[in-house]
Structures are given as structure tokens and as C-alpha cells.
C-alpha positions as CSV (number, residue, x, y, z in Angstrom):
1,X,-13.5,-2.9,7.6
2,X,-11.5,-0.9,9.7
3,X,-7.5,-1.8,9.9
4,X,-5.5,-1.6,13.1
5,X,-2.2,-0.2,12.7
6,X,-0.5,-2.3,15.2
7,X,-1.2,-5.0,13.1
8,X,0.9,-4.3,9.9
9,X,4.3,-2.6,11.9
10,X,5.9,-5.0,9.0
11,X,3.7,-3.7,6.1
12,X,4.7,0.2,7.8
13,X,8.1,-0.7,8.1
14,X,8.1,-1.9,3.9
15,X,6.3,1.1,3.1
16,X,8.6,3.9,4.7
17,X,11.8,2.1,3.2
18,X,10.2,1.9,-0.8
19,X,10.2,5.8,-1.1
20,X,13.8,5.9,-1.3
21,X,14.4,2.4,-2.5
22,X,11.5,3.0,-5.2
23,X,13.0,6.1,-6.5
24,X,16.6,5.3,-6.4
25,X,15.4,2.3,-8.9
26,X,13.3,4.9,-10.8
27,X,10.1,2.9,-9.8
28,X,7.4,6.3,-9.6
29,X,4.8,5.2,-7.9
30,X,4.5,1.4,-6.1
31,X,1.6,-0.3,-3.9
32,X,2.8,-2.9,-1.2
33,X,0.3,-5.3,-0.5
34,X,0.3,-8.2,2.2
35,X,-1.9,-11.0,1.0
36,X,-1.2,-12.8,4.6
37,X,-3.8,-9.8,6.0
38,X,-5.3,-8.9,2.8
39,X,-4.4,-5.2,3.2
40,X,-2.2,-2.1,1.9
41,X,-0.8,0.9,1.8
42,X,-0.8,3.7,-0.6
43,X,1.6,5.9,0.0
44,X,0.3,9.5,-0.9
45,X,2.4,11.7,-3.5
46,X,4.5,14.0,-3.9
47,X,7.0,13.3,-1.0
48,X,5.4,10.2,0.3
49,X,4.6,12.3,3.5
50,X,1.3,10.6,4.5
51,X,-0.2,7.2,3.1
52,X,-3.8,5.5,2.8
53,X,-4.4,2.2,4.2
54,X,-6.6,-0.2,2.7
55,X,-8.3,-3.9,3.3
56,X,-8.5,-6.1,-0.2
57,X,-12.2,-5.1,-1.8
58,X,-11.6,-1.2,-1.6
59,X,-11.0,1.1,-4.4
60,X,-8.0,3.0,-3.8
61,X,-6.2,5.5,-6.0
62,X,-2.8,4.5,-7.3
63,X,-1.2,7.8,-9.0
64,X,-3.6,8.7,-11.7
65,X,-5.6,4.7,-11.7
66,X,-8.4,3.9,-9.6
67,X,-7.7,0.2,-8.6
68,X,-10.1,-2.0,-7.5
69,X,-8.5,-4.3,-5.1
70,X,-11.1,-6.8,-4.8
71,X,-9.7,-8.5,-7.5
72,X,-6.3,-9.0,-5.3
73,X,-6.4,-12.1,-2.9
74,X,-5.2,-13.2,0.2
75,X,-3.9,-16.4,1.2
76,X,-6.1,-18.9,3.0
């Protein structure tokens, strides 16, 4: 499943604010998720420069965890 950016500009907007909001709360590493699309983001350490989308049913890696987010579900 291929994601279209334009898509999740609200998803994008929540991950470029949690960098500094996640650090200034001492929260290392974080995953926003939007079960309304059933997809995410990832952003990529150190520096949260660049980030890895992903659709619900992909494994992603989470800091040093493989997830397997087929076990995360969206609304319906």
C-alpha cells in the first residue's frame, strides 16, 4: 500500500512538533499513529531529520524494536 502525503498534512504537522515537544518531556523516542487512515510515521533518529511512513500491517522499526503494526487498528 503506497501512502499519499497530501493526505496526512495533520499527521506531518503532529510529527514535526513531537521532536521538540517529546524531548522537552524527556519522551526518547515516540510513534504517532492515526487510526482514522490507519497509518504513521516514524520519525528516524538521531535529530529527527527524515521519518518513515507507514500503513497499519507493516513492520516498522521503532528505536531498537521491530513493531508489527498489524496488530494496531483503525476505526471503522
Amino acid at each position: 500500500m503506497s501512502i499519499d502525503p497530501a493526505e496526512y498534512a495533520g499527521l506531518r504537522e503532529i510529527a514535526d512538533r513531537l521532536p521538540g515537544i517529546g524531548q522537552a518531556m524527556g519522551i526518547p523516542i515516540h510513534l504517532p499513529v492515526d487510526p482514522r487512515t490507519g497509518t504513521g510515521i516514524v520519525p528516524d533518529e538521531p535529530g529527527y531529520t527524515s521519518r518513515t511512513e507507514f500503513a497499519f500491517g507493516n513492520t516498522v522499526t521503532v528505536g531498537p524494536w521491530p513493531l508489527d503494526t498489524g496488530v494496531l487498528r483503525a476505526y471503522t
